[in-house]
C-alpha atoms as one frame of an Amber mdcrd trajectory, in Angstrom:
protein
 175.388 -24.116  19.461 177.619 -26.872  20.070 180.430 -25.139  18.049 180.510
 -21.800  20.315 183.134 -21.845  23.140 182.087 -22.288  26.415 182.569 -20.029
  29.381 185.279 -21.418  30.941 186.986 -22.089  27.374 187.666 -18.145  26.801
 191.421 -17.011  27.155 191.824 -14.416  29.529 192.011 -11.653  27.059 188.566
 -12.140  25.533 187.072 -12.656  28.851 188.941  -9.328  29.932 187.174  -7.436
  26.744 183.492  -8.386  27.964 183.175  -8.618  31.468 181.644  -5.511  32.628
 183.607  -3.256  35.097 183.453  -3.761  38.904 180.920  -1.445  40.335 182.892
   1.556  41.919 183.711   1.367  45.620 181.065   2.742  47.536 182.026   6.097
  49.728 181.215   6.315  53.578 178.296   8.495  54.306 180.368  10.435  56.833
 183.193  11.317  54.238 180.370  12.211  51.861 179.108  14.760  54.420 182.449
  16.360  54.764 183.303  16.612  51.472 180.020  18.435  51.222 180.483  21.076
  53.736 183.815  22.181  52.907 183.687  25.752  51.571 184.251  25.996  47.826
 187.466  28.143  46.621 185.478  31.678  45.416 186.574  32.427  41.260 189.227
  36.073  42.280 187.005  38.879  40.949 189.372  41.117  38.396 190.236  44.185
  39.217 189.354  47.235  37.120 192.380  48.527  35.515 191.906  52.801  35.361
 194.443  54.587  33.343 194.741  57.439  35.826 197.338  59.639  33.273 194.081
  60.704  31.671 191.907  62.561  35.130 195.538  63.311  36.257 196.480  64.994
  32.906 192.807  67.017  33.021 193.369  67.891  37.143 196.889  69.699  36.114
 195.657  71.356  33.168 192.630  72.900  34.987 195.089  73.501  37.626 197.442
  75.362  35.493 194.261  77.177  33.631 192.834  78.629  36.700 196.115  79.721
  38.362 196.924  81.621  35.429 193.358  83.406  34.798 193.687  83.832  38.318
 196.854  85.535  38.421 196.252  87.573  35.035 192.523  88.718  35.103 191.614
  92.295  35.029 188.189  91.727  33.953 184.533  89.534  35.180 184.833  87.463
  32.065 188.209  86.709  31.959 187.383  85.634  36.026 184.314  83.661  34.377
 186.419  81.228  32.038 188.973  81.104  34.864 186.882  79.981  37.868 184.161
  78.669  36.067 183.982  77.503  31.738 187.249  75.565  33.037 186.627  73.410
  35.862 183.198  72.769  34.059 185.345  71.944  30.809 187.631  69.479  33.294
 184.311  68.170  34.517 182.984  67.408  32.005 186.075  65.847  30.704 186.519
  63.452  33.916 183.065  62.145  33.605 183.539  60.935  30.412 186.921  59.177
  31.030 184.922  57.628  33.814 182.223  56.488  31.888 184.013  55.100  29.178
 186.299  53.278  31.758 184.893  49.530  30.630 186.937  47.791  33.302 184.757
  49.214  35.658 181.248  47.372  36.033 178.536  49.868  34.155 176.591  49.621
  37.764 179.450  51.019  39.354 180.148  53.654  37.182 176.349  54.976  36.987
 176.458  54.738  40.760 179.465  56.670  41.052 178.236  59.492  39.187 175.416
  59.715  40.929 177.366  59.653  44.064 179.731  62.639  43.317 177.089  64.357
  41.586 174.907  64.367  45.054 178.400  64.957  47.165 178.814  68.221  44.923
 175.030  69.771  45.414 174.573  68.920  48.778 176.464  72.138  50.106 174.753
  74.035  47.246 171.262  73.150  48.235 171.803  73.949  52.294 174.315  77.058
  51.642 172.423  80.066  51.366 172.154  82.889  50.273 173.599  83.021  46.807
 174.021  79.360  46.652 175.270  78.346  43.179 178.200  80.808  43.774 179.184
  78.158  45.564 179.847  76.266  43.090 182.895  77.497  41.798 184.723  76.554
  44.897 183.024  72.921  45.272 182.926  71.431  41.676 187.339  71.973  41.380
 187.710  70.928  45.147 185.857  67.567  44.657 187.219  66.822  41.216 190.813
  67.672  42.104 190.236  65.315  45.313 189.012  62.187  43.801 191.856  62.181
  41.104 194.198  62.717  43.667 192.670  59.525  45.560 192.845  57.723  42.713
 196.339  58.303  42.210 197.216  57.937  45.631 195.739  54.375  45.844 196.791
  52.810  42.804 198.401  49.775  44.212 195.262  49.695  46.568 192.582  46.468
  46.127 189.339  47.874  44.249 187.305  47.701  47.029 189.692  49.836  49.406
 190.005  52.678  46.890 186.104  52.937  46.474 185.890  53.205  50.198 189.282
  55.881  50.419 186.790  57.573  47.211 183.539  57.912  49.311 185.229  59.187
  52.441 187.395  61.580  50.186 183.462  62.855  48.502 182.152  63.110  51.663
 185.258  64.991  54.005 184.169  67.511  51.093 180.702  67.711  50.864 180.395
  67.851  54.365 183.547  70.371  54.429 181.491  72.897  52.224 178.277  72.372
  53.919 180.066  74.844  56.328 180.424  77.644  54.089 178.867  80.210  53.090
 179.324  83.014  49.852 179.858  85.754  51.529 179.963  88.129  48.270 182.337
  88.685  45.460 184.981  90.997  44.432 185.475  93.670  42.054 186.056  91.382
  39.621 183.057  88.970  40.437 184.932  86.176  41.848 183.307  84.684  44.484
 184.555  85.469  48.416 183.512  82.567  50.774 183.607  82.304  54.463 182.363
  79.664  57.294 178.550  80.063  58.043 179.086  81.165  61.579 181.243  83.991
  60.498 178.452  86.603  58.941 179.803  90.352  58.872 179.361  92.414  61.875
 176.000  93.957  61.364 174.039  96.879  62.963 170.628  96.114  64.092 166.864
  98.150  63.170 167.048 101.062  65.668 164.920 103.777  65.882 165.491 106.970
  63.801 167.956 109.015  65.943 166.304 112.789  66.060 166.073 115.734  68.540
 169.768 116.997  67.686 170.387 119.489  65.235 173.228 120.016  62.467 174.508
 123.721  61.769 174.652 123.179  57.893 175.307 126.069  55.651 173.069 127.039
  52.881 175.723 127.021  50.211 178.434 124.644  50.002 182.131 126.017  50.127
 185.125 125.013  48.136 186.522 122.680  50.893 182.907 120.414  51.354 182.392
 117.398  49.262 178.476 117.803  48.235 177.576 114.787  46.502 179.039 111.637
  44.673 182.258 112.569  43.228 182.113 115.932  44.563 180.669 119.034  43.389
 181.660 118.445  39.624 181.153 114.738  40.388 184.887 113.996  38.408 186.149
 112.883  41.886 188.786 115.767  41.525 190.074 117.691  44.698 190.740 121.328
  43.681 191.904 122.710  47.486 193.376 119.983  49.448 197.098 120.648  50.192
 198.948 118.013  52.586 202.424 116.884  53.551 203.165 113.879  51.271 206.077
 111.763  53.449 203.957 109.820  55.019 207.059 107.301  55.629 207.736 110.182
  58.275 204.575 112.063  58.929 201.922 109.820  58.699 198.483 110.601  58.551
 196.603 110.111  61.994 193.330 108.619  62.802 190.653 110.948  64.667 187.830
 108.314  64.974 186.744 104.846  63.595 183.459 103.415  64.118 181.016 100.565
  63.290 178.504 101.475  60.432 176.112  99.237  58.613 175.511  97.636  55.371
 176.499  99.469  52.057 178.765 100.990  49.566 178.071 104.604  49.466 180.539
 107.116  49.964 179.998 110.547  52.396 178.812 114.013  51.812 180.737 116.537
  53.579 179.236 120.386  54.673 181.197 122.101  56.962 181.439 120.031  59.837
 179.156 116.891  58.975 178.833 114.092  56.781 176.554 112.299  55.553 176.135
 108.781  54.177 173.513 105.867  53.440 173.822 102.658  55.509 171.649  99.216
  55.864 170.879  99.029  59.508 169.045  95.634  60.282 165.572  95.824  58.329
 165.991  99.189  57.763 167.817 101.783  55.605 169.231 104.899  56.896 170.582
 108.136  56.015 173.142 109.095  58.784 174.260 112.703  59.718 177.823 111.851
  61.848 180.095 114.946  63.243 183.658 115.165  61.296 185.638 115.787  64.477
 183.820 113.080  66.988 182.559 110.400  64.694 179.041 110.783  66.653 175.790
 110.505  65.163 173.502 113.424  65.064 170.710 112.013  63.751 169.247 109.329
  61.403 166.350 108.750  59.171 165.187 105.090  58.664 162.809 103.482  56.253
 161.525 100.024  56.176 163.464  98.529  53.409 166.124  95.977  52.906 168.383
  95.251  49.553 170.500  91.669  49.804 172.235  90.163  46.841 175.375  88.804
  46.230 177.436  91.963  45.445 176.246  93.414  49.280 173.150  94.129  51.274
 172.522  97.931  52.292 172.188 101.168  49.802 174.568 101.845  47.192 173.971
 105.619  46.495 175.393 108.757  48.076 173.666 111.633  49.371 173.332 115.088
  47.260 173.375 118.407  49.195 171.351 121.035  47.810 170.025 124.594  50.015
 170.152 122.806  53.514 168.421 119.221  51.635 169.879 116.003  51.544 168.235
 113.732  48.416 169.128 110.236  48.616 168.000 106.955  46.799 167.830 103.727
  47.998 168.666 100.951  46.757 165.009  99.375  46.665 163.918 102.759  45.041
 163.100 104.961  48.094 164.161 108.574  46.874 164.006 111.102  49.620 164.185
 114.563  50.387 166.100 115.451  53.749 166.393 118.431  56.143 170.279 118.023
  56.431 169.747 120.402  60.018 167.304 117.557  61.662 166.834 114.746  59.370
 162.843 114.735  58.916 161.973 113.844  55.508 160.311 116.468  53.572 159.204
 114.476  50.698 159.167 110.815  49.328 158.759 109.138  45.837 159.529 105.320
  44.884 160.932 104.793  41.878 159.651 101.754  41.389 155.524 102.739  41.283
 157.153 105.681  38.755 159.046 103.877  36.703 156.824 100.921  37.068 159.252
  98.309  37.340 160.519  96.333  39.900 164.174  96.099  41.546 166.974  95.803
  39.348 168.990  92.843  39.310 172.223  94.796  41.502 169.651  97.179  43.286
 168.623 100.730  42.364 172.734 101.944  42.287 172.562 105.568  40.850 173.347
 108.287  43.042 170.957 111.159  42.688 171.872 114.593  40.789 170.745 117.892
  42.044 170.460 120.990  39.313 168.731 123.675  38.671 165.537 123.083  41.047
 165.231 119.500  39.776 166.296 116.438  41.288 167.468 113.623  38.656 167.246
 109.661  39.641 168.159 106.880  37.791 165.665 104.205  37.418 166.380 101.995
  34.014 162.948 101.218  33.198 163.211 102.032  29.550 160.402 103.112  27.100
 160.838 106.762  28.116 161.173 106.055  31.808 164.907 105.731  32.436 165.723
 108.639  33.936 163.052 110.483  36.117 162.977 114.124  36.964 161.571 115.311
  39.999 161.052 119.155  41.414 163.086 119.550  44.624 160.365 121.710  45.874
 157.614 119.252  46.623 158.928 116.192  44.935 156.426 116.004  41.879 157.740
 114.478  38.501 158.456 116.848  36.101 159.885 114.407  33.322 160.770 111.323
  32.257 162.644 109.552  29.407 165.409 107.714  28.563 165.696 104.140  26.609
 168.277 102.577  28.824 167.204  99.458  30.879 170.269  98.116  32.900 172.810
 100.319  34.043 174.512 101.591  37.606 176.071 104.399  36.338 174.652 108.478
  37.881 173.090 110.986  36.022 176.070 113.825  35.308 175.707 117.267  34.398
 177.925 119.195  31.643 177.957 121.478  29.094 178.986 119.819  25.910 178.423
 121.799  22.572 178.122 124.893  24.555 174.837 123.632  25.861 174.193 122.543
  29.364 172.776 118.699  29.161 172.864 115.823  31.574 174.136 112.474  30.505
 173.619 109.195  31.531 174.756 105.755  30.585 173.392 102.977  30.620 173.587
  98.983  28.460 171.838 100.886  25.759 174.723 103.680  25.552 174.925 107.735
  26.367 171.989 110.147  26.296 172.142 113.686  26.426 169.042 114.925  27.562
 168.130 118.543  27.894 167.483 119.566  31.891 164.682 121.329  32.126 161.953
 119.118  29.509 163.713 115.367  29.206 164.302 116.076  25.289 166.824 114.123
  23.905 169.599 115.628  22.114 171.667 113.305  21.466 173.246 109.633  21.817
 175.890 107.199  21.864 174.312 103.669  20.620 176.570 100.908  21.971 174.161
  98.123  22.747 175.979  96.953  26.102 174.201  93.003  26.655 176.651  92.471
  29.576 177.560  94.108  32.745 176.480  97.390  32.318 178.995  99.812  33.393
 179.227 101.670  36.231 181.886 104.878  36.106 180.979 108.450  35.161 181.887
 109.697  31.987 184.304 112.511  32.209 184.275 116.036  30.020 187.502 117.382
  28.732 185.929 120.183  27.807 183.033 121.981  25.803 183.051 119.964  23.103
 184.742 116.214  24.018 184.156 113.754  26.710 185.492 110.115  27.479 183.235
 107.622  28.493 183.877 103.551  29.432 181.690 101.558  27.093 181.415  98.686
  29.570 182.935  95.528  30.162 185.176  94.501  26.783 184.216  97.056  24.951
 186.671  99.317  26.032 186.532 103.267  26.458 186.435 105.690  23.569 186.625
 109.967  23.007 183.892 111.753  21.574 183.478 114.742  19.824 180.144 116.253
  20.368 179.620 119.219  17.365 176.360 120.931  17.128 175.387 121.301  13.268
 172.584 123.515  12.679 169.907 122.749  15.269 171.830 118.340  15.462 173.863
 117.470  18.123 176.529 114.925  16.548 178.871 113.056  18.468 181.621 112.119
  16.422 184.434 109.219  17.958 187.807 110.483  17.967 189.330 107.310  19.064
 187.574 103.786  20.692 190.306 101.672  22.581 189.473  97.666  23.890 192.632
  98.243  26.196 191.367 100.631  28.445 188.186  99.258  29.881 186.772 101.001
  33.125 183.502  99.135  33.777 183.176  98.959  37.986 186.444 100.779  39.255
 186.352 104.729  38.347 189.349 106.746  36.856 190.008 110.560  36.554 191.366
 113.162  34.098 194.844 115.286  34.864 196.509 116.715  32.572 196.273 115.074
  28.988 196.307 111.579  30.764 193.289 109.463  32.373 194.342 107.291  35.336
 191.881 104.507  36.480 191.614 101.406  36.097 191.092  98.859  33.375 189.419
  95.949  34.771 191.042  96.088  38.086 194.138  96.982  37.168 195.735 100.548
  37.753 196.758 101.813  34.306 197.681 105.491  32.728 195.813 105.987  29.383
 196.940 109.049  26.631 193.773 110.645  26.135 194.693 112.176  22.851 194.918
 108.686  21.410 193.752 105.861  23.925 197.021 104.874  24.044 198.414 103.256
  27.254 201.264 104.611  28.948 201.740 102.541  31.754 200.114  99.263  34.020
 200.426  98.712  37.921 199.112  96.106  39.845 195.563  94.794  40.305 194.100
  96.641  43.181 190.388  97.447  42.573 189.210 100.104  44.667 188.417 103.694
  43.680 190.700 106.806  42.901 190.699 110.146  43.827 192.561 113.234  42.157
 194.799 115.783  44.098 194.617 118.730  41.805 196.597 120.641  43.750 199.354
 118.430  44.487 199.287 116.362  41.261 198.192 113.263  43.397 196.192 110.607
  43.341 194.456 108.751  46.201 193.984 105.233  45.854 191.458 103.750  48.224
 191.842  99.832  46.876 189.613  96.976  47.308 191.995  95.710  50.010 191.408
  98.552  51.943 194.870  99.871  51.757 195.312 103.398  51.118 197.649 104.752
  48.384 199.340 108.058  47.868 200.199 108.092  44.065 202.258 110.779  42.070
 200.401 111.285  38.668 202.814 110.943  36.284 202.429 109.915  33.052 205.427
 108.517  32.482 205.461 105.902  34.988 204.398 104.671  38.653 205.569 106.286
  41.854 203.826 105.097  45.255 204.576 107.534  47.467 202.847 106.615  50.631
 200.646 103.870  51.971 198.466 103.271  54.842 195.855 100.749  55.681 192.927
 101.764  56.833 190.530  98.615  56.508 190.493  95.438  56.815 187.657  94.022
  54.306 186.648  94.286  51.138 185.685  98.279  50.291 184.398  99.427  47.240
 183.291 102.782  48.554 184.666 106.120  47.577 187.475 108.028  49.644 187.078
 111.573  51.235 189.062 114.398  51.795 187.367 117.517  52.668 189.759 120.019
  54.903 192.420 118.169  55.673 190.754 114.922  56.364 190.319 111.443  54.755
 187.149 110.046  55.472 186.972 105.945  54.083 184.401 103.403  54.586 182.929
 100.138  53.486 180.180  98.206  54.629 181.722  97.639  58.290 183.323 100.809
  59.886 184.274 104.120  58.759 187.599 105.913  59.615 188.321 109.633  59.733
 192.108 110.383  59.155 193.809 113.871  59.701 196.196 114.456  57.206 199.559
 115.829  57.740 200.267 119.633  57.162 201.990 120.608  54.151 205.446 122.414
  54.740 205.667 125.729  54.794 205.740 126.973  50.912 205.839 123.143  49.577
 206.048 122.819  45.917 204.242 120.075  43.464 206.611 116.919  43.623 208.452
 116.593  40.186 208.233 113.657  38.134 210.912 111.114  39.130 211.648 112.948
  42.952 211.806 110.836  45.585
């Protein structure tokens, strides 16, 4: 042990080497306890990077989509992909950019979703009635608004633009909670309108009696008997009137508030007649043609609402001093036309057992031969019901159809007189006085059954609309041995009168395809000419080669019917919301209506030994 070096014989280097270190300098409690309770430097969260070219890209396109469909349509399902398979489509689309957008926390993305999705229903599920419609307006409104807050907070911090986000959802959602649908158009687009704004609307009263109306028996040339007229081809044979209205314009006699509905008027002598939707009641009205003043009405306790308009949609058919008229729950009615008490009642819808169709019972009723002929659509041989206008007792019923709105119409086709009717499952001729079918038109309408009348050339061909996109087409009907056989002559997808009617003048239909105003060849379907896209109905001038336009708009239109192309010659508005009802004139007035007032016009007199405008005369 001797040998090892002592302490204080190390060199300074060893003894460096192996001493242990100096025990750290202690720290002051009090500088401990600050350091403590300083606040610690939070890690920056990162902010979610969104490529907003994408939702922008989708917004424009939809944009662009629905402007043009908009702009372009003539039919419901062109309006369909336009105002709704689109913004869906763009939907859809901007919910999956969103939740494939990883920069975004997956919380935050579920929660949004959720978010917009309840922003979007709320108005739906406190709008009513006819709520989803609603839809159409919200789901491009909110989708269109958050992209654009997206885009215009892009140098924003996260957390501001989710806040800017939820009050852009909400202005919205609370925007829309104010509207209301307030029906569509002719072309099923939805109208919309703030909830406090309903439609003027005439209350339940009382049936109005103790007056009398001087009716004649018969009708005369001049009086407009039923829907379409006597023929019911909505062709004026009489009616002669000056046609500058620029200088002689046509002057109102009378307007006045009526109720609910779309039918049109009857007209005998100096009366009309027409169906409106007075509170919780229906009514058939008898009004005077020169005052506008009701004579008397006859209510019953029903009420028809749906999205296309509340209130009846059938007009009135004159017959020996009787009014028949069909509701549009099903209430079909015989009427003194002098006093208004009902002489007999049915319901169609214990006949036809069957309950109200989806657009109401629509089918104004035909009056021939001592029966009375309604429309009811039940199918399985109870389509079209025939009832004795004596006492109202059902005399037959057949018929396979079980959606359409289209009339019954009487013709002779094949020599042979037969009433048609129309319906999704096609034409059937049926023989008047036993229901026996003659013969038929299969065209297996699924959609939108149409509406229109078909029209007969002549004893052997008619033209009938085969509903929406299918087009119209000319039949042949030839009677071979003891077989009816319609043959087609020509089917055309470009003229396609479904809702809007048309007439025949000459060689050439005009009417409308879709909405739009169009002159069709009826030798070959052929088109010969398109105007604008008015809706509305038409009315032929036979005697003045004229056309009456009343359009959807309400406007009135004096048009020449040429072939060759289209000549406005006068115009004149005469309501101010959407009409769909058929226009007037019975001895030299113009009687128009829609579900809010009716107008009586008198129409200038013609000049003293006037002639038919020629084609191209201004």
């Amino acid at each position: 042990m001797a040998d090892e070096p002592s302490e204080k014989e190390m060199s300074p280097e060893e003894s460096a080497t192996t001493d242990p270190a100096p025990p750290p300098e202690a720290i002051p409690a009090e500088e401990a306890s600050a350091a403590l309770s300083e606040p610690v430097e939070p890690v920056e969260a990162v902010e979610p990077r969104l490529n907003i070219t994408i939702p922008f890209a989708v917004i424009l396109i939809q944009l662009l989509f629905t402007l043009y469909v908009a702009n372009t349509s003539t039919t419901p399902f062109r309006t369909y992909v336009g105002i709704g398979i689109i913004p869906i489509l763009g939907t859809l689309a901007l919910a999956a950019w969103w939740g494939l957008s990883m920069s975004v926390p997956w919380r935050q993305r579920l929660t949004g979703l959720a978010i917009v999705g309840a922003a979007t229903l709320l108005p739906v599920l406190v709008s009513r009635p006819f709520a989803p419609f609603l839809l159409v307006y919200v789901l491009p409104s909110m989708t269109t608004l958050l992209v654009l807050t997206l885009v215009a907070t892009v140098r924003f911090a996260w957390s501001e633009r989710r806040r800017l986000l939820l009050m852009a959802m909400a202005l919205c959602s609370i925007f829309f909670c104010f509207t209301r649908v307030a029906g569509v158009d002719g072309n099923m687009a939805p109208l919309i309108a703030w909830r406090w704004a309903g439609p003027p609307e005439l209350s339940a009263t009382t049936a109005v009696t103790g007056k009398t109306a001087a009716v004649a028996l018969n009708p005369e040339p001049e009086d407009w008997p039923a829907f379409r007229g006597a023929r019911r081809d909505n062709r004026n044979m009489v009616a002669r009137f000056g046609v500058d209205w620029a200088a002689n314009p046509p002057r109102e006699l009378w307007r006045r508030p009526v109720g609910l509905g779309w039918s049109s008027f009857t007209v005998i002598g100096d009366y009309l007649f027409t169906q409106e939707q007075r509170g919780t009641e229906e009514a058939v009205v008898c009004y005077e043609v020169a005052t506008g003043a009701e004579v008397w009405s006859n209510v019953v306790p029903e009420r028809f609402d749906d999205v296309m308009g509340s209130g009846p949609r059938a007009t009135p058919a004159y017959d020996k001093g009787k009014l028949y008229t069909q509701g549009a729950t099903g209430i079909l009615q015989c009427i003194d036309a002098a006093t208004g008490a009902t002489v007999w009642k049915r319901d169609l819808r214990e006949d036809a057992s069957m309950g109200v169709p989806q657009w109401g019972f629509s089918s104004s009723p035909l009056v021939v031969g001592g029966l009375v002929y309604a429309y009811a659509g039940a199918g399985d041989g109870k389509s079209l019901l025939a009832y004795k206008t004596e006492n109202g007792e059902l005399a037959w019923a057949a018929g396979k159809g079980t959606n359409g709105y289209s009339s019954p119409h009487f013709a002779e086709v094949a020599i042979a007189p037969q009433i048609l009717q129309i319906s999704n499952y096609g034409i059937e001729a049926f023989e008047p006085a036993t229901g026996q079918v003659l013969w038929e038109d299969v065209w297996d309408i699924k959609s939108n059954p149409r509406v229109a009348q078909p029209y007969v050339v002549d004893f052997y061909t008619l033209i009938a609309g085969t509903g929406q996109g299918k087009g119209a087409r000319l039949l042949k009907v030839v009677k071979e041995g003891e077989t009816f056989v319609p043959k087609i002559l020509w089917t055309s997808e470009k003229f396609r009168p479904y809702f809007n009617d048309y007439v025949f003048h000459d060689g050439y239909l005009y009417g409308f395809d879709g909405n739009r105003f169009a002159c069709v060849d009826a030798a070959n379907g052929f088109m010969r000419w398109t105007g604008d896209r008015l809706g509305g109905q038409i009315l032929l001038l036979n005697a003045l080669d004229m056309l009456l336009l009343l359009t959807e708009e309400g406007e009135v239109q004096l048009v020449a019917a040429y072939p060759s192309s289209i000549e406005v010659k006068g115009r004149l508005k005469a309501l101010d919301s959407k009409t769909w009802n058929h226009p007037v004139v019975s001895r030299n007035k113009l009687f128009v209506r829609n579900d809010r007032e009716a107008v009586c016009y008198e129409l200038p007199p013609a000049p003293p030994a006037e002639e038919k405008p020629k084609e191209g005369a201004h």
